[in-house]
C-alpha positions in Angstrom: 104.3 -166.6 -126.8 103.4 -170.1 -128.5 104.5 -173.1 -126.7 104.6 -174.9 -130.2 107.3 -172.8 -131.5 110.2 -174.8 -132.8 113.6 -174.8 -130.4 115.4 -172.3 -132.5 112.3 -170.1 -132.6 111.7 -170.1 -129.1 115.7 -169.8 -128.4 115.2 -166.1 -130.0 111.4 -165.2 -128.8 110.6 -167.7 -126.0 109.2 -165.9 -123.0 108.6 -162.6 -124.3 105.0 -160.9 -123.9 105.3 -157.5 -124.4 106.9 -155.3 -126.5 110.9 -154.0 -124.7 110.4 -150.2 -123.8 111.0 -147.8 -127.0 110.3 -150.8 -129.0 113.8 -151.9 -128.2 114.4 -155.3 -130.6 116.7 -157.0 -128.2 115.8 -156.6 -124.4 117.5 -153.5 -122.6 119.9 -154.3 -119.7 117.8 -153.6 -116.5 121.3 -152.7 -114.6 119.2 -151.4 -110.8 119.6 -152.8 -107.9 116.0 -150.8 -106.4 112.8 -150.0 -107.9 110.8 -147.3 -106.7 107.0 -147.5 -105.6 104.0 -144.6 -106.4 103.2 -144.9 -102.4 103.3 -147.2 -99.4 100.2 -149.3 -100.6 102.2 -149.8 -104.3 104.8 -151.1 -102.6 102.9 -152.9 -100.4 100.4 -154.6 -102.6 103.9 -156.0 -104.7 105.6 -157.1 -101.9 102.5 -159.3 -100.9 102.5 -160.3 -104.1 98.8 -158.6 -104.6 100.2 -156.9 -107.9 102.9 -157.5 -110.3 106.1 -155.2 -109.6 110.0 -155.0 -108.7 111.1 -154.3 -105.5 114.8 -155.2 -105.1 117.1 -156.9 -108.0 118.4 -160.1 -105.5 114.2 -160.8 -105.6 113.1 -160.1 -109.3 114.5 -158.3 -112.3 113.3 -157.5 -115.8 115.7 -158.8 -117.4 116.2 -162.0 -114.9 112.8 -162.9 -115.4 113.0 -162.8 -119.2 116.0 -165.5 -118.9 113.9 -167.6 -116.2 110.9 -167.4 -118.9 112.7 -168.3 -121.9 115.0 -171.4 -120.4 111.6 -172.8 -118.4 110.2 -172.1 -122.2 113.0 -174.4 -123.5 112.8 -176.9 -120.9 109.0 -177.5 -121.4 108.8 -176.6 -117.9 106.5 -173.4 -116.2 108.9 -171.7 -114.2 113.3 -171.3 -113.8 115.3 -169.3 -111.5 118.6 -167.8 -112.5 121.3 -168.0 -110.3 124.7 -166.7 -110.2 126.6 -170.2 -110.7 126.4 -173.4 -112.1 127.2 -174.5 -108.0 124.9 -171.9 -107.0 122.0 -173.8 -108.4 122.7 -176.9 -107.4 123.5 -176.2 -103.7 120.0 -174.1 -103.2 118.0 -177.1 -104.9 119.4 -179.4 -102.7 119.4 -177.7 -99.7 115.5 -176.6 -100.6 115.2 -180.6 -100.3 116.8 -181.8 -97.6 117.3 -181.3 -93.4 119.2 -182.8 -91.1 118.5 -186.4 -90.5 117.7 -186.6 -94.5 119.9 -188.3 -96.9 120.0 -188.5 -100.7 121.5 -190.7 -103.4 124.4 -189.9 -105.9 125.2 -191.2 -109.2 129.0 -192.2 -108.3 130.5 -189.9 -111.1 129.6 -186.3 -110.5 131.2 -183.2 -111.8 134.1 -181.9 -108.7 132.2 -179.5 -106.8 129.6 -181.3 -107.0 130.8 -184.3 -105.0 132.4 -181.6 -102.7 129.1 -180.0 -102.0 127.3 -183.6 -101.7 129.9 -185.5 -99.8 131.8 -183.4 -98.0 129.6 -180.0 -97.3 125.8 -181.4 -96.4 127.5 -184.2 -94.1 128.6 -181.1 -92.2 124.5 -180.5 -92.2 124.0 -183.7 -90.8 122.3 -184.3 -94.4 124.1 -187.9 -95.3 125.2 -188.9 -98.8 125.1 -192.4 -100.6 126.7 -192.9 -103.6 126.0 -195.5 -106.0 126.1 -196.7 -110.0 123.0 -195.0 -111.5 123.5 -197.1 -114.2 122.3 -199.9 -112.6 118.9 -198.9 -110.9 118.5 -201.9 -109.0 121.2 -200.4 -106.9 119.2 -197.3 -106.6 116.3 -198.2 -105.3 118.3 -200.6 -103.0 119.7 -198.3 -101.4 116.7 -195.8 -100.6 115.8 -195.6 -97.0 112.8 -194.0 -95.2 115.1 -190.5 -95.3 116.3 -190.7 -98.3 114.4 -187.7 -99.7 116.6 -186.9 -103.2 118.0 -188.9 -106.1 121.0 -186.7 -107.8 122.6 -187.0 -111.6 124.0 -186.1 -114.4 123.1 -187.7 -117.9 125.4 -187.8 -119.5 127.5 -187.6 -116.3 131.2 -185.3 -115.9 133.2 -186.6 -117.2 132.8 -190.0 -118.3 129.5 -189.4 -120.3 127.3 -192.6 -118.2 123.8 -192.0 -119.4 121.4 -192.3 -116.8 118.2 -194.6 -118.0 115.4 -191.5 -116.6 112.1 -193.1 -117.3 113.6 -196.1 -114.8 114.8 -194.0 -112.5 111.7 -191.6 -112.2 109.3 -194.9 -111.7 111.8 -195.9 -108.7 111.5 -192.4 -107.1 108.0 -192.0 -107.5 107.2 -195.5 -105.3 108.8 -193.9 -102.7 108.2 -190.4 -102.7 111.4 -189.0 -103.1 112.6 -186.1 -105.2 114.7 -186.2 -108.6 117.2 -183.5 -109.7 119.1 -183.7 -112.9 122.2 -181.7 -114.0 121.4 -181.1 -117.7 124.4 -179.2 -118.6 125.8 -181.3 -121.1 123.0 -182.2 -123.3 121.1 -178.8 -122.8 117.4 -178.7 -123.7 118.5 -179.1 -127.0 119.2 -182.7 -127.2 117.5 -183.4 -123.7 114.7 -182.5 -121.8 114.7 -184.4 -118.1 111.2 -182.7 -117.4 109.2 -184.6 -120.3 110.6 -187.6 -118.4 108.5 -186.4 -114.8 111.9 -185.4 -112.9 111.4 -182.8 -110.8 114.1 -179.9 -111.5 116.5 -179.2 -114.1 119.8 -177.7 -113.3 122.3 -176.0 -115.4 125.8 -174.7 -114.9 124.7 -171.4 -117.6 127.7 -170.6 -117.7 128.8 -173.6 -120.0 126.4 -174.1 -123.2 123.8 -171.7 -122.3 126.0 -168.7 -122.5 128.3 -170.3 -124.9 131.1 -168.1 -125.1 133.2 -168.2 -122.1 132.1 -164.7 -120.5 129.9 -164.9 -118.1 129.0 -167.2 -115.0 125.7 -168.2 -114.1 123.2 -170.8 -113.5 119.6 -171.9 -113.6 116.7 -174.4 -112.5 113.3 -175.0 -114.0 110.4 -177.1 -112.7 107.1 -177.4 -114.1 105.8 -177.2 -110.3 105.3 -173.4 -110.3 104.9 -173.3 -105.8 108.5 -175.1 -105.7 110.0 -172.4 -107.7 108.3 -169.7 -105.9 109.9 -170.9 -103.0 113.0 -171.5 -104.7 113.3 -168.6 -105.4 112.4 -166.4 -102.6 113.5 -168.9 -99.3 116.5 -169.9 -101.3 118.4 -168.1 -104.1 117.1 -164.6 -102.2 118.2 -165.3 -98.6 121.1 -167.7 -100.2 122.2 -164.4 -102.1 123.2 -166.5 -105.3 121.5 -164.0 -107.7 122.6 -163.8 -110.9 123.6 -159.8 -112.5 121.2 -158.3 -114.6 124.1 -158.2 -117.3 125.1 -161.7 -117.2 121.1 -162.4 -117.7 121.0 -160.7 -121.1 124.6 -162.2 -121.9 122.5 -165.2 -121.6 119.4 -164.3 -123.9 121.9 -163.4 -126.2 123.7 -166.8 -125.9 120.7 -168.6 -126.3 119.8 -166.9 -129.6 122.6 -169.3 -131.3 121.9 -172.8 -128.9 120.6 -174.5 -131.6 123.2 -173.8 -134.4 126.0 -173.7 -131.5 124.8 -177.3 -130.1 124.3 -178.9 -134.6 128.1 -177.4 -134.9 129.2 -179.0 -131.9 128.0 -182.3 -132.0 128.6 -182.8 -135.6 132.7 -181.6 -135.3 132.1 -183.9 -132.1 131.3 -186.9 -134.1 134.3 -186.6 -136.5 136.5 -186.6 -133.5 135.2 -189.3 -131.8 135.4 -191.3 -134.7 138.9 -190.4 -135.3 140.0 -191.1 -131.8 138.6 -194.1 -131.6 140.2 -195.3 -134.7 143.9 -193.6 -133.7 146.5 -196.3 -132.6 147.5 -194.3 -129.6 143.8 -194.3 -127.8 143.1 -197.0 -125.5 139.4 -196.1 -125.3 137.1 -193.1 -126.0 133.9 -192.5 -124.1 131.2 -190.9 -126.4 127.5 -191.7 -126.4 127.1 -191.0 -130.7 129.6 -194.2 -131.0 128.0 -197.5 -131.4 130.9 -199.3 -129.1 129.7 -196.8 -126.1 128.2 -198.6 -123.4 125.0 -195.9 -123.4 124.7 -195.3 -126.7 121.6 -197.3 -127.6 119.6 -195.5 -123.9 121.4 -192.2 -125.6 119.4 -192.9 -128.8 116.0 -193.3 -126.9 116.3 -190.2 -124.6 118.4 -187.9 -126.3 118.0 -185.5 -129.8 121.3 -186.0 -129.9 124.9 -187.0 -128.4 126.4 -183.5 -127.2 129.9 -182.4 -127.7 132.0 -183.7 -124.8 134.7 -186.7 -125.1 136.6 -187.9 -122.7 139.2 -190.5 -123.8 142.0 -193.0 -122.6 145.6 -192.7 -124.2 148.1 -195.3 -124.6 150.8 -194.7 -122.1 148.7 -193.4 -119.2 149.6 -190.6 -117.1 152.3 -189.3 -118.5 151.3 -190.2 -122.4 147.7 -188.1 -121.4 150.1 -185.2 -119.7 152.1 -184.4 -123.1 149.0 -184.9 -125.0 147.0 -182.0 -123.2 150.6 -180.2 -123.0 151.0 -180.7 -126.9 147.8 -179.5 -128.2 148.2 -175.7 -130.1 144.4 -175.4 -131.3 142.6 -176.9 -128.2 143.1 -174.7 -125.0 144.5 -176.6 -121.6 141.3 -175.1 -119.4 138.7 -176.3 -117.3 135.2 -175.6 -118.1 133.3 -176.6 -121.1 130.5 -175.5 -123.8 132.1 -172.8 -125.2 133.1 -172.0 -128.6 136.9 -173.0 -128.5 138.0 -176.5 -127.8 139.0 -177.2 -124.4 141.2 -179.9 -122.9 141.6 -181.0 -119.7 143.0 -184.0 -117.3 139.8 -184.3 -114.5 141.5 -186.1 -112.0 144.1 -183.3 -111.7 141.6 -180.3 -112.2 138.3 -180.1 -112.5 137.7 -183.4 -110.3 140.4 -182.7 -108.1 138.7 -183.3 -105.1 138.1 -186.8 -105.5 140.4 -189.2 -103.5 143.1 -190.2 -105.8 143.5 -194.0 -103.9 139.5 -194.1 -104.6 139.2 -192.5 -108.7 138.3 -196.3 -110.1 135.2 -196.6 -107.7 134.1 -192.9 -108.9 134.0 -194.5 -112.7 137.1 -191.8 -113.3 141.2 -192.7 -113.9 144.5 -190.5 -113.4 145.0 -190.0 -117.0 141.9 -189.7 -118.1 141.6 -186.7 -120.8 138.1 -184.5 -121.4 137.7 -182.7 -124.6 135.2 -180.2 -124.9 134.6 -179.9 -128.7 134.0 -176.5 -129.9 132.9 -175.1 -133.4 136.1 -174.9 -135.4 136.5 -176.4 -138.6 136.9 -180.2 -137.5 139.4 -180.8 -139.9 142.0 -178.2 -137.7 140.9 -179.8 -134.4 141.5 -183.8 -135.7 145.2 -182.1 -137.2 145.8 -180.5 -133.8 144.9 -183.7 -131.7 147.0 -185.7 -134.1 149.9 -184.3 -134.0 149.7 -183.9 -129.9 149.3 -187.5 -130.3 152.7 -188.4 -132.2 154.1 -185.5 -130.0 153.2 -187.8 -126.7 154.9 -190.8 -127.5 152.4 -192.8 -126.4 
């Protein structure tokens, strides 16, 4: 398959080298846990990795591998592994990093379980975690020791959109050797590609933009270093046991057919609602990197396609004005989650970021009453009339 292929193009063909069996145009479902072997040396030439072959679904799977191919495809990286969470991604990359006695660095505003996993799981580990503003490298690269062995971020981070400058960060990791993960789930390889900027993996939550509609879990990470994944892979995600199912793989394939289209729709409807947020007399302040008075929007112009479709947003009134608003809204849905292709609202501090320390939120870059909005693909028009009248409704 071309490299050169466009996004949507590669979205739909991107990874595929052979004709599916019967001449099947969309890939069958590979649903087998085993794969048999012609004799002992067959299976044992594939299990030393002499000849190409399946031996056991948690290891390699038709259709697994086709996902793996086309997202590393998207990424412009040479290799992914699926996983069967967002979490379960994240966790095996890190831990494939780091030992006891290591540490790594934090942007200070990660999604929930992501702080749980780096703050309060790998100190259990004896694997020590400094958190710091991302924002401002110069606070990165002061606070790198000799084990600090991982830089971790989101751009734009959960759920107050920071945008991370990469190109600076990369430079400061490569002088001392350390590794670089990035959580790409927001932008997607649509508007953002952290590999073309030297990081070293890619992570996805799947499950979000990637599938796209709300049915199925699942993660992934791609790398262009081809030994990391292998390793990945087969120390990790096998003997981790975070495989993803064969069916949720080709759930998806088929959510990556629309990305493109899904990601134009949602940023554009994303953009009228920003605007019209920021120009309502009950918003305090709304956090979008497509609006000039965003602190990252000009970095968001030089290392992004595009702004996404997530807005988080102050409301007059605080807690209790942001409380009736999310209780209010009849079109938007009061869930966590994110990417699919119904608008979802949300308080963080009160669910998906739950586990932060309330007395501490303000030094995470998050607030009680802060409200997320996960713009979906509705007709913009309904969305702005079902925010606005949850607005009036709030009394703010």
């Amino acid at each position: 398959m071309r490299k050169d292929y466009g996004f949507d193009t590669l979205s739909i063909h991107g990874g595929t080298e052979e004709n599916n069996p019967k001449n099947a145009l969309n890939p069958p479902i590979f649903m087998t846990s085993t794969y048999i072997f012609d004799d002992v040396k067959d299976a044992q030439d594939i299990m030393n990795f002499e000849k190409q072959g399946y031996i056991y679904t948690r290891g390699n799977n038709p259709t697994l591998q086709l996902f793996e191919k086309r997202m590393a495809a998207l990424e412009e990286g040479e290799e992914a592994v699926a996983f069967a969470s967002g979490m379960a991604a994240i966790s095996s990359v890190l831990f494939s990093f780091l030992s006891p006695g290591d540490n790594l660095i934090v942007h200070k505003t990660l999604y929930g379980s992501s702080f749980t996993v780096t703050h309060k799981l790998l100190p259990q580990y004896h694997i020590n975690c400094k958190s710091v503003d991302f924002t401002q490298p110069e606070t990165v690269e002061a606070a790198i020791d000799k084990n600090t062995k991982v830089l971790y971020f989101e751009t734009p981070s959960n759920p107050n959109l920071a945008i991370i400058d990469m190109e600076r960060i990369v430079k400061i990791a490569m002088a001392y050797d350390v590794k670089i993960i990035v959580d790409n789930t927001f932008a997607t390889p649509y508007f953002q590609k952290p590999l073309s900027f030297d990081v070293d993996v890619v992570v996805h939550s799947a499950t979000k933009y990637i599938c796209g509609h709300g049915d199925a879990l699942g993660g992934v990470a791609v790398s262009k270093d081809t030994e990391y994944i292998q390793k990945l892979k087969f120390d990790y995600m096998c003997e981790f046991g975070g495989v993803m199912s064969p069916f949720n793989a080709w759930l998806m394939l088929r959510g990556l057919k629309t990305l493109g289209p899904r990601m134009r729709q949602h940023e554009a409807n994303a953009m009228c609602i920003a605007k019209f947020l920021e120009s309502h007399p009950k918003i305090e302040v709304v956090m979008y990197p497509g609006l000039a008075s965003f602190t990252g929007h000009e970095l968001a112009r030089r290392q992004m396609d595009g702004f996404g479709a997530i807005i988080s947003f102050e409301v007059k009134g605080g807690i209790e004005a942001a409380k009736k608003l999310v209780n209010s809204v009849q079109l938007a849905k009061l869930a966590v989650s994110l990417g699919d292709c119904e608008t979802l609202i949300e308080l963080p501090a009160a669910m998906t970021h739950a586990g932060y320390p309330k007395e501490k939120l303000h030094e995470f870059g998050l607030t009680e009453s802060m409200v997320r909005l996960s713009v979906g693909i509705e007709n913009a028009k309904d969305i702005i009339e079902d925010l606005d009248k949850a607005l009036n409704a709030s009394g703010a």
